[in-house]
C-alpha positions, 0 to 999 in steps of 0.5 A, spaced: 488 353 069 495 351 066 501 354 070 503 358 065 496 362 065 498 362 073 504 365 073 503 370 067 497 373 071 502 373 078 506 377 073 502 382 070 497 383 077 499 387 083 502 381 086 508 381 081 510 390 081 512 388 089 515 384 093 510 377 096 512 375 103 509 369 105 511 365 112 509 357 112 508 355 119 508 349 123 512 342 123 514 337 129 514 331 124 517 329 117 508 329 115 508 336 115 515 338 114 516 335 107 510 337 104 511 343 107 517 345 103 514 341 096 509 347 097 514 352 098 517 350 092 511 351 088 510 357 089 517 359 088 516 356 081 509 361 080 513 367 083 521 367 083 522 373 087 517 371 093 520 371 100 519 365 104 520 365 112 518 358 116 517 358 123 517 352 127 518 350 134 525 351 137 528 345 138 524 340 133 527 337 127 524 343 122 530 347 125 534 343 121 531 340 115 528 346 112 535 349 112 537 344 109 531 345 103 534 352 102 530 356 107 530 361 112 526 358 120 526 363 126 524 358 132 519 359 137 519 357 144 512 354 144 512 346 147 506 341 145 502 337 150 506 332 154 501 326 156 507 322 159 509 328 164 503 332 166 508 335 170 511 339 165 505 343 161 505 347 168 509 351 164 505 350 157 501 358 158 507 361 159 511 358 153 505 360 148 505 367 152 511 367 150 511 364 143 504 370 140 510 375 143 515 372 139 511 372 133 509 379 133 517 381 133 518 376 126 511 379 123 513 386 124 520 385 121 517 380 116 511 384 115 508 377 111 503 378 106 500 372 107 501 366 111 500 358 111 499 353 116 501 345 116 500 342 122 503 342 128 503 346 135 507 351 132 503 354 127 497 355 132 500 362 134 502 364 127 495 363 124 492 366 131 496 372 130 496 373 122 488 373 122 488 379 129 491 382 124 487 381 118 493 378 114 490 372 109 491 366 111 491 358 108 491 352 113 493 344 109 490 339 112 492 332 111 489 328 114 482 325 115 479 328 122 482 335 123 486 338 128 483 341 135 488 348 133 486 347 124 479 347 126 479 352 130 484 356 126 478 354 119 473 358 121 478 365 120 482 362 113 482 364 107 482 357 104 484 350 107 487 345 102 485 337 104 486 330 102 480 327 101 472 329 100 467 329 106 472 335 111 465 339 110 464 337 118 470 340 121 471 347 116 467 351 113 465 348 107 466 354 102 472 354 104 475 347 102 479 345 096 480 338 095 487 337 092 490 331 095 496 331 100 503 334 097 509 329 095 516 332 095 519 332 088 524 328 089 520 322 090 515 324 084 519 326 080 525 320 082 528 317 076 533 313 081 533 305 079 533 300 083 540 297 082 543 304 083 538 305 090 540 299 092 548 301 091 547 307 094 545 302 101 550 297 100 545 291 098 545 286 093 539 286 087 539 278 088 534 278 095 528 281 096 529 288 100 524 291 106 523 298 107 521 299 115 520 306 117 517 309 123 516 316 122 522 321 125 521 318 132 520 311 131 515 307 131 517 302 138 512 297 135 515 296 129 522 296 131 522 291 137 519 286 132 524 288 127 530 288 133 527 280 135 528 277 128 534 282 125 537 275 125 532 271 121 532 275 115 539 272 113 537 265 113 531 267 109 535 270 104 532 277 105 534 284 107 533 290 111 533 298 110 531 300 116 530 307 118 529 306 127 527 313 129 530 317 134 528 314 140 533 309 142 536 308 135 543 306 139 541 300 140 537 298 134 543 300 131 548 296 135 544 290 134 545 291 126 551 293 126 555 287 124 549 285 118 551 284 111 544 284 110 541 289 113 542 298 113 540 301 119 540 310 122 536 312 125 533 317 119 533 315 111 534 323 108 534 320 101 528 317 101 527 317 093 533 311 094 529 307 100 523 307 096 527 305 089 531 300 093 525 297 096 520 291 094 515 291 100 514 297 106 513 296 112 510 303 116 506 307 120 500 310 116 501 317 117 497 321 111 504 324 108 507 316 108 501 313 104 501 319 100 508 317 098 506 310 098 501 311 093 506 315 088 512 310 089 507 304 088 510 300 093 506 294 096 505 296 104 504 292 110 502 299 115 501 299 122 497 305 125 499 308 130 493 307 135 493 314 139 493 318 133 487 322 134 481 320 132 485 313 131 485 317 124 492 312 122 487 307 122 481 310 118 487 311 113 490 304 112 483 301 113 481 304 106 487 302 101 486 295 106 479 295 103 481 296 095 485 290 096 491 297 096 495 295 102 495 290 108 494 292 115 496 290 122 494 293 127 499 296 133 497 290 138 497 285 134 505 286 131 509 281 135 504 276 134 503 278 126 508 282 123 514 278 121 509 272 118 506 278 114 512 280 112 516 274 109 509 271 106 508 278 102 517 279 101 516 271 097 508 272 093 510 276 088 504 275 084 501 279 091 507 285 090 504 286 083 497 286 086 497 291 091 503 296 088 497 296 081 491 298 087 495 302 091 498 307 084 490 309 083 490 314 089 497 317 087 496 325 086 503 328 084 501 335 083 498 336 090 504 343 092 502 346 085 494 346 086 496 349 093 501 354 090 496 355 085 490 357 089 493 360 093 497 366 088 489 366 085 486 367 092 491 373 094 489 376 087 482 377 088 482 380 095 
């Protein structure tokens, strides 16, 4: 069914007399922020006049980025499981107490008519409340071992939007809809060329340039490495754009401070420009991260993070490894392998074209308009 045919039937059903109200719940990291907002802005192109209320956790980097996409965030006081001090989950049953209340007072003032879940703690009180209520609910999952909270969620939804085949073993199966992970527009869509790119980041167009992201948070492994050779890009004629993360970024960014060659923070908010500039990647393989590496067709050395659940990073990287779509290192082989991968790979362009044709063939640059549309065709027939 073509767009048109989907708005024109929004238009003339129920849906299109009144007003919509959908809440999109979760966030904690940029993989479930940023598609998100892509699938919120799907369905704004479906239903213009729909209203859209996020709520995430208070205090995550949701409060601040979905702002800046345009929309509306009430923050919850709910708090994930903290491995490192087990101390402060003492206080995790009162925060969640706390959380379902304070969506009971949104949900009464919001009055939604529909609800979607993308991951994370947050979105675990939401959906809970929206099904007790009988309110339909759609969950995305983007990765290929699901969540504890989505599959217990899965059981109540009204539909769940996954990236691949064989997700029959964690939900109901007559409720899946395969429509691959949601890449934000301004990288499907991105016409930035690479001198411009490369302009923006204060680099020359004469040097091979290396992508190095860890997520919003960093990846420890990655920027040691990074941090130990930062001085040895130069004299092999190469440069960095290199995103630290949150955690300790200060130091990271003092060490680069003074490098012609090299552009550091600790977040890239214009990631079409990172992706443009660069010629190879390195980075965890997170679903939302190889799904934008698959659009952007990039040649990627990943290094999964090796406590992801179910080691699902892994499962991810493995998989394009296996079709000759990307390199791997994993996590405790980094200090031993990584810079060798990434100045053999930054000097083989014969390699970067191999990997960057195989990895183009899994890109899905419509996955928001699927989730969007399924979900309006949903509400219409219930």
């Amino acid at each position: 069914m073509s767009t048109d045919k989907n708005i024109n039937l929004v238009e003339n059903s129920p849906l299109g007399d009144g007003g919509l109200n959908v809440i999109i719940a979760g966030g904690g990291t940029g993989g479930h922020i940023f598609p998100a907002i892509a699938i919120a802005n799907a369905i704004k192109e479906l239903k213009p006049d729909v209203e859209i209320l996020f709520m995430g956790a208070s205090g995550k980097m949701e409060m601040e980025k979905v702002p800046q996409a345009g929309y509306n965030i009430k923050g919850l006081t709910i708090a994930g499981f903290d491995r490192g001090s087990l101390i402060k989950n003492i206080w995790l049953p009162f925060k969640l107490i706390q959380s379902f209340f304070q969506v009971r007072k949104i949900f009464k003032e919001f009055k939604p008519d529909a609800v979607i879940g993308v991951g994370g703690y947050s979105s675990f009180p939401v959906l809970k409340s929206a099904q007790g209520k009988g309110i339909p609910t759609f969950i995305h999952e983007s990765n290929s071992f699901a969540g504890k909270s989505n599959i217990m969620l899965g059981k109540h939804a009204t539909r769940i939007f996954v990236a691949s085949e064989g997700m029959d073993k964690f939900f109901p199966a007559e409720k899946i809809v395969i429509t691959g992970n949601p890449v934000r527009k301004s990288i499907t869509q991105s016409n930035v060329t690479k001198d411009d790119a490369l302009t923006f980041f204060e680099l020359r167009n004469d040097k091979p340039t290396v992508l190095v992201f860890g997520g919003s948070l960093g990846a420890k492994s990655i920027n040691e490495v990074i941090a130990q050779h930062i001085l040895d890009f130069n004299p092999l004629d190469m440069q960095v754009i290199w995103q630290t993360g949150k955690t300790t970024a200060s130091e990271y960014l003092e060490r680069a401070k003074p490098l012609s060659n090299v552009w550091a923070n600790d977040f890239i908010n214009e990631m079409d420009k990172a992706y443009a500039a660069a010629d190879i990647v390195v980075s965890r393989s997170g679903a939302m991260t190889v799904a934008e590496l698959c659009v952007t067709k990039k040649p990627v050395i990943f290094v999964p993070f090796p406590f992801a659940a179910e080691d699902h990073q892994t499962v991810n990287a493995q998989y394009l490894v296996e079709r000759d779509a990307a390199l791997m290192v994993k996590d405790n082989m980094v200090k031993a392998r990584l810079f060798n991968e990434i100045t053999s790979l930054a000097k083989d362009p014969e390699k970067q074209e191999k990997l960057s044709n195989n990895i183009a063939a899994f890109a899905v640059k419509d996955a928001d308009k699927k989730i969007a549309e399924e979900i309006m065709r949903s509400l219409l027939r219930l």
